[in-house]
C-alpha positions as CSV (number, residue, x, y, z in Angstrom):
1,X,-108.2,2.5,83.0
2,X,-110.7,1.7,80.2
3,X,-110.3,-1.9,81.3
4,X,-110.5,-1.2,84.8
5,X,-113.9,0.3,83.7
6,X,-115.3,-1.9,81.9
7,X,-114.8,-5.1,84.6
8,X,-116.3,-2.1,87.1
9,X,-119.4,-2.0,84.9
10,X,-120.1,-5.4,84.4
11,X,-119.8,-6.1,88.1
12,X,-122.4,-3.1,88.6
13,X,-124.7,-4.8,86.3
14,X,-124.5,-8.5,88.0
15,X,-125.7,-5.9,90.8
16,X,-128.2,-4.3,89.7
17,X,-129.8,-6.8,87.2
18,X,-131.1,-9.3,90.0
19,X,-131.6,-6.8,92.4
20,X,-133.8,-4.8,89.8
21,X,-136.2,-8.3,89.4
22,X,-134.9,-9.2,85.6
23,X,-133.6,-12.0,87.1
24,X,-134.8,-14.3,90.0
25,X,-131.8,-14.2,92.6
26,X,-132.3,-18.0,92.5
27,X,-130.2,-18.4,89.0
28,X,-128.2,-15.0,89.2
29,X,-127.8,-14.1,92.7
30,X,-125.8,-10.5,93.4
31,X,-122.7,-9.6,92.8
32,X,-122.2,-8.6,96.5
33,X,-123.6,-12.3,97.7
34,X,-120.9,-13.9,95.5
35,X,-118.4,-12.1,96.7
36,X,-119.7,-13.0,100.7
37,X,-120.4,-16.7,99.9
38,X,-116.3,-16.4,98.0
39,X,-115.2,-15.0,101.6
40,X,-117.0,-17.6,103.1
41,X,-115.3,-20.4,100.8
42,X,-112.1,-18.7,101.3
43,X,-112.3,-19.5,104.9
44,X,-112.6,-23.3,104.6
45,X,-109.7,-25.9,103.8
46,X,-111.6,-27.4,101.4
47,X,-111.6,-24.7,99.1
48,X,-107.8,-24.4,99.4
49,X,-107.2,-28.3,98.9
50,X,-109.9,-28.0,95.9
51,X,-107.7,-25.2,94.4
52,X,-104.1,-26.8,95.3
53,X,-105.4,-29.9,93.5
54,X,-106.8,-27.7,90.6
55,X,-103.4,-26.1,89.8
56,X,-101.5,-29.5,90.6
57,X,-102.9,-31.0,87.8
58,X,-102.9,-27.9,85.3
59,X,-99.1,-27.6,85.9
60,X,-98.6,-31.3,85.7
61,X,-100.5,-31.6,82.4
62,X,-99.2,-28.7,81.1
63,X,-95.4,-29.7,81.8
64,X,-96.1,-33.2,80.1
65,X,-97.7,-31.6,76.9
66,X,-95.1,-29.4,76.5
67,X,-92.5,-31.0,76.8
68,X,-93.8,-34.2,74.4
69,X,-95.1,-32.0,72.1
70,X,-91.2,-30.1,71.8
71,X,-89.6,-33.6,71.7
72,X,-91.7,-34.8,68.7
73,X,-92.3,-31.6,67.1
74,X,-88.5,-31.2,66.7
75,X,-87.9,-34.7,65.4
76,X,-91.2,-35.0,63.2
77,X,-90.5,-31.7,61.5
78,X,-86.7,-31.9,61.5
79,X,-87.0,-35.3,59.5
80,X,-89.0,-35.0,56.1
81,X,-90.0,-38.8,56.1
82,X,-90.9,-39.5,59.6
83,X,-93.5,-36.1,59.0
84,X,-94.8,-37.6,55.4
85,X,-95.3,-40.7,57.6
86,X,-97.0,-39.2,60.5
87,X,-99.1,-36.3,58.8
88,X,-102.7,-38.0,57.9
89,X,-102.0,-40.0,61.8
90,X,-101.7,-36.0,63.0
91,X,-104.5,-34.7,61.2
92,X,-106.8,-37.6,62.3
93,X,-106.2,-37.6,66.0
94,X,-105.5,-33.5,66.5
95,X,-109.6,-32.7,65.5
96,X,-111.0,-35.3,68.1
97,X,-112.7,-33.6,71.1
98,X,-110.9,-34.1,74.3
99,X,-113.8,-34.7,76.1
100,X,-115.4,-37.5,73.8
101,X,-112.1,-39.2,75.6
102,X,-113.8,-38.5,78.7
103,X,-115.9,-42.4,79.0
104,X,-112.3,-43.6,78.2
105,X,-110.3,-42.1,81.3
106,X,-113.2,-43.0,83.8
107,X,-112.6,-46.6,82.4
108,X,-109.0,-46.6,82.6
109,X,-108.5,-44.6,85.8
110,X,-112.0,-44.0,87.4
111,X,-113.1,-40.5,89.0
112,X,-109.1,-40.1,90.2
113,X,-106.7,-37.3,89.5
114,X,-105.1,-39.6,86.4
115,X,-108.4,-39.3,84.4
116,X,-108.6,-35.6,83.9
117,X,-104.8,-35.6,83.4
118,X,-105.2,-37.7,80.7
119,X,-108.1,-34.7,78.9
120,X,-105.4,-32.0,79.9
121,X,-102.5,-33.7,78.0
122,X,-104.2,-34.9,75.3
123,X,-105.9,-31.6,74.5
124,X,-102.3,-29.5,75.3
125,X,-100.2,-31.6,73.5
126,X,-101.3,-30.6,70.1
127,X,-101.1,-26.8,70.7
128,X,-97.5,-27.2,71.2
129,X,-96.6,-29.9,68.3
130,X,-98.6,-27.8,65.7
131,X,-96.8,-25.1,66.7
132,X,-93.5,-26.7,66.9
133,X,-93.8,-28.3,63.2
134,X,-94.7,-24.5,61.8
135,X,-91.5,-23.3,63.5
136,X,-89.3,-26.3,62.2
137,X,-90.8,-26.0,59.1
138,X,-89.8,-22.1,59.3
139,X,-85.9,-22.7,59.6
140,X,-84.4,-20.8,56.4
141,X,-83.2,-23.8,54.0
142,X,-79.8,-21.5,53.8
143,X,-79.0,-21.6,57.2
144,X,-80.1,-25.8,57.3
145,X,-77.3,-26.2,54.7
146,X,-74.7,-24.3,55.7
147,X,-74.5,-26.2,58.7
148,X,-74.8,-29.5,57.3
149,X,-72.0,-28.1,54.9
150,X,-69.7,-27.3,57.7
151,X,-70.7,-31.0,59.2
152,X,-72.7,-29.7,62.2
153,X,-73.4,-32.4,64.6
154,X,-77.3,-33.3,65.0
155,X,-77.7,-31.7,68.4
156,X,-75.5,-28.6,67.3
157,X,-77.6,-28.0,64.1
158,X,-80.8,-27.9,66.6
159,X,-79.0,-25.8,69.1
160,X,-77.9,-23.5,66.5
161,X,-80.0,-23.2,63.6
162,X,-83.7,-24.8,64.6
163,X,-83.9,-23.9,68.3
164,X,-83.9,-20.1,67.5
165,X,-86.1,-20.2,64.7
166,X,-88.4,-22.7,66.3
167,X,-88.5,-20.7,69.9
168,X,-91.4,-18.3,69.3
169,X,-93.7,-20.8,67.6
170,X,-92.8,-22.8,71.1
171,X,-93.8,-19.9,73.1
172,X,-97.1,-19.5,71.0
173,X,-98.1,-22.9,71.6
174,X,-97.1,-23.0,75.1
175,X,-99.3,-19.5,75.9
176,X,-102.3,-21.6,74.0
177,X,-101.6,-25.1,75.9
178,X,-101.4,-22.9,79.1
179,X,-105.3,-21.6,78.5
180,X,-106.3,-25.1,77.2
181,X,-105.1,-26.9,80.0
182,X,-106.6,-25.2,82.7
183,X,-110.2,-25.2,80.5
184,X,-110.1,-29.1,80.6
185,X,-108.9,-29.5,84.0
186,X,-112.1,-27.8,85.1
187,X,-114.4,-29.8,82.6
188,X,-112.5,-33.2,83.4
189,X,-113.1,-31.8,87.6
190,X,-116.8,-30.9,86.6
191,X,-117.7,-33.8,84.4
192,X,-115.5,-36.9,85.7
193,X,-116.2,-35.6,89.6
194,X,-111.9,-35.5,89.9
195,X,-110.9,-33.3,93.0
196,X,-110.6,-29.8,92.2
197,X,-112.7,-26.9,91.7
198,X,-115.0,-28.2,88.9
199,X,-115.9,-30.6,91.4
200,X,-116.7,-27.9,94.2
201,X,-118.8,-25.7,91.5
202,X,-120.9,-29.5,91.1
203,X,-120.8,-30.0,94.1
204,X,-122.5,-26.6,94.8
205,X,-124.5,-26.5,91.9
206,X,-126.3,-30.1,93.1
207,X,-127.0,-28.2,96.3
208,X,-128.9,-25.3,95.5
209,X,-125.8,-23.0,96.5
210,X,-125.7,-20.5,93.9
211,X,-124.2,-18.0,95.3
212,X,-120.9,-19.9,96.3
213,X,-121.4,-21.7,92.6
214,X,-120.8,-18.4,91.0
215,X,-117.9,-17.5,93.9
216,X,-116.4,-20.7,92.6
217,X,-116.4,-19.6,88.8
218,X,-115.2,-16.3,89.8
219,X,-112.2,-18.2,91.1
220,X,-111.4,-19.6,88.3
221,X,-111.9,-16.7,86.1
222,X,-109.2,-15.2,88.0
223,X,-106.9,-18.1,87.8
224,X,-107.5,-17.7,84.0
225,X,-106.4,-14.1,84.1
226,X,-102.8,-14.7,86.6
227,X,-101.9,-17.6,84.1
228,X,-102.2,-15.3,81.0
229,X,-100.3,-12.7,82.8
230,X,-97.6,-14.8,83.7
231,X,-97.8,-16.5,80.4
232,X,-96.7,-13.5,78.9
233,X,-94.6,-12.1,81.6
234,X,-92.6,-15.6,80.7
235,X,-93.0,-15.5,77.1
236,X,-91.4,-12.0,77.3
237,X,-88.2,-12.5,79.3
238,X,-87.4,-15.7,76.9
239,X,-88.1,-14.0,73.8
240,X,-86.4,-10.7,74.6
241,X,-83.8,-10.8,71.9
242,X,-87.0,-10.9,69.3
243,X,-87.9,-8.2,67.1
244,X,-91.2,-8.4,68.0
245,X,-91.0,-8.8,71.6
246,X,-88.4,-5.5,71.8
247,X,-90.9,-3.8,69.2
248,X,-93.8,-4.2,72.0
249,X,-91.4,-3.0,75.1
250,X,-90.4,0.0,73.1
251,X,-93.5,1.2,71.9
């Protein structure tokens, strides 16, 4: 209810602030007119196309990041020389900006889907392969032993013995790669002019249409919100068996 509250009172004030002349309706039009120019987007195919395309290459970019960044976590941190050997190439390339990558999409793929893919793995990929090293690097050395001691086979020791261990930092960096993803597939869409819905708010922004601008972030706003939720929904049934996860549900 509190919550419920406060997103009441926030849309009251994007109300009343322009309406009340502290802001020209020009730059911050009314709450009311972005919800009528969002009814009027909602009406038009490309809106849908522009948001189909949006989540087409969130989901593709995500899927790809996760599932590199599990692969290499898994055999970088389960192998002590391969991660001596690769930890300065990590800790070089993980700081870099997606977007400074952003001149070298356009030249390799143009203003295409491909280009802001490229952002959206690149900037993914290393919220899951940190998090996938901490976990490896988590596994109790007892546990490692014994099954080496009883001659556990590779894929059984990471079945076994890493998997488990490793699952919730897996989650972590898959709830984190979910928000980053969809954050640069909207600046690759706004910047690199890719279809999607960072496209339509620069498209709309160019134009003078404020109102459906803001109608357009609103949209994504709420995209943001149903992936955390579902995030979470998923990061709950797989880790129901973990003390913390059964601590949350019973409390």
């Amino acid at each position: 209810m509190l919550g419920l509250a406060g997103l009441a009172g926030l849309v009251a004030l994007v109300e009343a602030v322009p309406r009340a002349g502290l802001v020209k309706e020009r730059f911050l039009p009314p709450f009311s007119d972005m919800v009528s120019a969002l009814a009027d987007e909602a009406g038009t195919g490309a809106f849908w196309r522009a948001l189909l395309e949006t989540l087409r290459g969130w989901a593709i970019g995500l899927a790809v990041a996760t599932a590199a960044g599990v692969v290499l976590g898994v055999v970088i941190g389960g192998l002590p020389p391969v991660r001596a050997a690769t930890a300065s190439t990590i800790e070089f390339l993980r700081p870099i900006p997606s977007v400074a990558l952003i001149p070298l999409a356009v030249l390799l793929y143009g203003t295409t889907m491909r280009a802001t893919l490229l952002l959206v793995v690149y900037a993914s990929f290393w919220q899951v392969l940190v998090q996938v090293l901490y976990g490896v690097r988590d596994v109790d050395p007892v546990a490692r032993e014994t099954a080496r001691s009883y001659r556990f086979r590779t894929l059984t020791q990471v079945r076994t013995v890493l998997w488990p261990t490793a699952l919730p930092y897996v989650m972590t960096g898959f709830r984190l790669a979910a928000a980053v993803a969809l954050i640069l597939e909207i600046t690759g869409e706004l910047v690199i002019g890719s279809p999607g819905l960072g496209k339509q708010i620069a498209v709309a922004q160019s134009s003078g249409a404020v109102a459906s601008m803001y109608a357009l972030v609103i949209v994504v706003g709420l995209i943001g919100v149903v992936v955390n939720v579902i995030v979470r929904a998923v990061e709950r049934r797989v880790l129901r068996w973990h003390p913390s996860v059964r601590r949350e549900v019973f409390s």
